[in-house]
C-alpha positions in Angstrom: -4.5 -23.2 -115.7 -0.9 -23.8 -116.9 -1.1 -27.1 -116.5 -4.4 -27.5 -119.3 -2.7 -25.4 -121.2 0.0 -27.6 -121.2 -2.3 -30.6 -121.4 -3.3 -28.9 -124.6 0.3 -28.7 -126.2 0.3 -24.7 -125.7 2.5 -24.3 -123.6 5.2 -26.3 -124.7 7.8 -25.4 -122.2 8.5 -23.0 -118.9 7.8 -22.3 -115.6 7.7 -19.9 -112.4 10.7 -17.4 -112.2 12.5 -17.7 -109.1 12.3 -14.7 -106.7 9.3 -12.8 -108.8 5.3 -13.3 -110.0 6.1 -14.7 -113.0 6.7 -17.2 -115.3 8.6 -17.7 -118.1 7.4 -20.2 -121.3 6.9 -21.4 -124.8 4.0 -21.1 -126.1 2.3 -22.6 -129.2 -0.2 -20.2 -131.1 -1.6 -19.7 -134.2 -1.7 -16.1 -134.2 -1.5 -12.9 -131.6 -4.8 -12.7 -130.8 -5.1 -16.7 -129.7 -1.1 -15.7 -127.9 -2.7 -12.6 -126.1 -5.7 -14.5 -125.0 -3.6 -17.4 -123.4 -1.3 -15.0 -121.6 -4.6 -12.7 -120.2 -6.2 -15.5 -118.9 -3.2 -16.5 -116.7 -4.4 -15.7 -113.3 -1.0 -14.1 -112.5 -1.3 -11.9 -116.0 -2.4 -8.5 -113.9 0.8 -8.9 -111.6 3.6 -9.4 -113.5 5.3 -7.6 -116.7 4.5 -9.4 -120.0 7.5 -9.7 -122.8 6.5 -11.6 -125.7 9.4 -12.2 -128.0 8.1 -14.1 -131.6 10.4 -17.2 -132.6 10.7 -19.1 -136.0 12.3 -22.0 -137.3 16.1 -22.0 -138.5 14.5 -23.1 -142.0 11.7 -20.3 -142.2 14.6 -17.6 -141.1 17.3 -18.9 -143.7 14.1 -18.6 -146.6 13.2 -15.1 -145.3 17.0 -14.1 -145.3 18.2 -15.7 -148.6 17.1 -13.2 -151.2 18.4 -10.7 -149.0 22.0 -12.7 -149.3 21.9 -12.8 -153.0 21.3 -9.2 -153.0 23.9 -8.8 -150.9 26.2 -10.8 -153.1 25.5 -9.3 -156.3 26.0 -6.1 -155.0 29.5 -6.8 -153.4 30.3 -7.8 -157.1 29.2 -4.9 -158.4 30.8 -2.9 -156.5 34.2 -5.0 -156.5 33.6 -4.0 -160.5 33.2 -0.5 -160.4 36.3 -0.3 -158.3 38.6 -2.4 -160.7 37.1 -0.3 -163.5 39.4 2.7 -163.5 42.6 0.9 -162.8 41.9 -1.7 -166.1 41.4 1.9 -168.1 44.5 3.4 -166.9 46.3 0.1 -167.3 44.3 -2.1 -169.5 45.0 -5.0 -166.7 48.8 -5.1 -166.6 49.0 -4.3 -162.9 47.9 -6.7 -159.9 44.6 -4.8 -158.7 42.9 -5.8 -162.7 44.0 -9.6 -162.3 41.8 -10.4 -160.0 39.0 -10.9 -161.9 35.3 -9.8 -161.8 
């Protein structure tokens, strides 16, 4: 079974864990419900423990994470803002805190 599968460039990688039923592998799937019905029809898939754990590419993660960054950014600026704020009304920027800049 493994090895069709493997024919078949779904499972990409993996192999029997030593000293259990089980094996451990990459596999190639278009959505959950082709993943779950590759794993199910594993003949060892009643004996062991199943952990699936979804991967992506470095490139999709970096676009899923980047406007989350520029949030991030803009509200550290902000916030580095507000706290000069006070100190260039008290000393309309004379002191070392208000020449830092915005």
């Amino acid at each position: 079974m493994c090895r069709k599968l493997r024919e078949q460039m779904k499972i990409l990688a993996g192999g029997p864990i030593s000293g259990t039923i089980g094996i451990a592998m990459i596999v190639e799937a278009a959505s959950a419900l082709e993943l779950d019905g590759i794993v199910e029809n594993l003949p060892v898939w009643p004996l062991m423990e199943t952990n699936v754990t979804p991967l992506t590419t470095f490139e999709d993660r970096i676009r899923a994470i980047s406007p989350r960054l520029e949030r991030d950014k803009a509200d550290a600026h902000k916030q580095r803002t507000a706290d000069l704020w006070p100190c260039r009304l008290k000393c309309q920027g004379s002191c070392s805190r208000s020449s830092t800049g915005s």
